[in-house]
N, C-alpha and C positions, 0 to 999 in steps of 0.2 A: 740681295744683289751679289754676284758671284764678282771678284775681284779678277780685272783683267790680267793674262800672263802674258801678256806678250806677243811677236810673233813667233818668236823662235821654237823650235822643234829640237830636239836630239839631236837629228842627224845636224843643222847646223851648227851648236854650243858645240858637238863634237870637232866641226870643220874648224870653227873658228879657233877655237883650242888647240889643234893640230893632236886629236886625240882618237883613237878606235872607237866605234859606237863599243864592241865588246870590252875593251879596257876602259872605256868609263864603268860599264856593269859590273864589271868584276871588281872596278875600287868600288863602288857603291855595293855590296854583296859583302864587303867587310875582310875577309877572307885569303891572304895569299896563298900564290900555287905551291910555296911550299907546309905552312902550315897545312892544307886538303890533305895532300903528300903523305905527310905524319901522321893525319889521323886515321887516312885510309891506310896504312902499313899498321898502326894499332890495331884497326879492328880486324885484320886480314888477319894476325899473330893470333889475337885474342880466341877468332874463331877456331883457328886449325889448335891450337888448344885446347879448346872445351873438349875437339875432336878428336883429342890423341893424335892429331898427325894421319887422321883416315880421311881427309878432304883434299880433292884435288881443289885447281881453280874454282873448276864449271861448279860445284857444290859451295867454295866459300864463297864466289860471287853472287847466286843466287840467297847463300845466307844473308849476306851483305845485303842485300834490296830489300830483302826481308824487315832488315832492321834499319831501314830509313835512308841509308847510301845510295850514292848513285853512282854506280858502278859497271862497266861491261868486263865480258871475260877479256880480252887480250890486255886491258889495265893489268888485271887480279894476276895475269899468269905471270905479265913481266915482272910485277912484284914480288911475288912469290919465289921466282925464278934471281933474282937481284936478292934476295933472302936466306935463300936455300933453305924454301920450304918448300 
């Protein structure tokens, strides 16, 4: 027998909360937006590295997908670009 949850839904723990349905996922995801930040400028450094510096964006962010990130070019460039790589 399956234990009853309730009536409640998401969206209203969220209402009652006075919380984002996206900000409760993002505390439940573990993760803040700046620690991402940090590791996506790692891996963005690490990449144009391996590459000598012969990667623009559109290359390190498709590396970047490559290796598990989730990533679009206009992220990769402003970082890159805030880097001076």
């Amino acid at each position: 027998m399956m234990p009853v949850q309730g009536s409640l839904n998401i969206e209203r723990i969220c209402a009652l909360a006075r919380v984002s349905r996206a900000g409760f996922y993002r505390w439940l995801g573990g993760k803040t937006a700046a620690e991402e930040q940090m590791e996506v400028r790692a891996a963005i450094q690490a990449v144009v590295l391996e590459h000598r510096g012969r990667y623009g964006y559109r290359r390190a962010a498709a590396e970047l997908r490559r290796r598990g990130l989730v990533v679009n070019r206009k992220r990769v460039a402003r970082l890159m670009r805030e880097d001076n790589l």
